[in-house]
N, C-alpha and C positions, 0 to 999 in steps of 0.2 A: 390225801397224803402229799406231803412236800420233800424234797429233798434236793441237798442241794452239794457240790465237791467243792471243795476251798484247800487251797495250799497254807501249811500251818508257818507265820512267817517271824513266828518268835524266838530271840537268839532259844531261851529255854525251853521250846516247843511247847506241848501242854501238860505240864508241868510246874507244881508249887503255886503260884497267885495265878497264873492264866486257868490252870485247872480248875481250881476252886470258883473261878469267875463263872466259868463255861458253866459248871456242877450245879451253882447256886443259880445263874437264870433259868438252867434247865428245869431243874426241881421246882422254882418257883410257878412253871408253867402246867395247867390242864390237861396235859396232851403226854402222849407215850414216845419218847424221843430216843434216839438210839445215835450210836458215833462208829465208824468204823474208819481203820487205819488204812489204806491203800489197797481195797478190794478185799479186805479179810472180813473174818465176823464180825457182824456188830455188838456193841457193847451199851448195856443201858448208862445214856448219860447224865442220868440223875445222880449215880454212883462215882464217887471220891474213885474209890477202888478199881474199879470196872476200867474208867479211863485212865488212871494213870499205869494200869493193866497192859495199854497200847503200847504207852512206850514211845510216844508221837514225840519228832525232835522237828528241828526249824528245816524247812522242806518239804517235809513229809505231804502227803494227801489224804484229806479224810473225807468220808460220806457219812452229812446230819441229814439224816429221816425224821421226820412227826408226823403223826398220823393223829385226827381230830381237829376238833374246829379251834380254830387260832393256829394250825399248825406251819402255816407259809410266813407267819408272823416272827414265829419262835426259831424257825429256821433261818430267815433273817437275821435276828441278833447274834446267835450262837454263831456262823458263819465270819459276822464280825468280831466276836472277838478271838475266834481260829486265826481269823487271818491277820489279826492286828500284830503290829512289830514292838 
């Protein structure tokens, strides 16, 4: 399992194209991935819905979990594009 906490540092938080980025590398990955907003539930982050569910704006802190092999991989990228501006 990997995980990892990153501050979201987009004026639009994760929201509209940053969302969709996050959605689409998640989904595209082998592994069971999950997002959570500042210590709350996690949410699966292959879902459109799920994540824009959070509510995450520029600021905010989120925790990405994967679990499976490639999963410190996946968390790596997702983390970069949370925290990208």
């Amino acid at each position: 399992m990997a995980q990892r906490q990153v501050t979201v540092e987009s004026e639009v938080g994760l929201h509209a194209r940053p969302a969709a980025t996050f959605v689409q590398t998640a989904a595209a990955a082998p592994v069971d991935i999950t997002v959570a907003k500042g210590g709350g539930q996690p949410v699966n982050a292959k879902s459109i819905l799920a994540v824009l569910s959070l509510d995450v704006r520029q600021g905010d802190t989120v925790v990405i979990a994967a679990e499976g092999e490639g999963a410190e991989e996946i968390v790596d990228k997702l983390a970069l594009i949370a925290s990208a501006p």
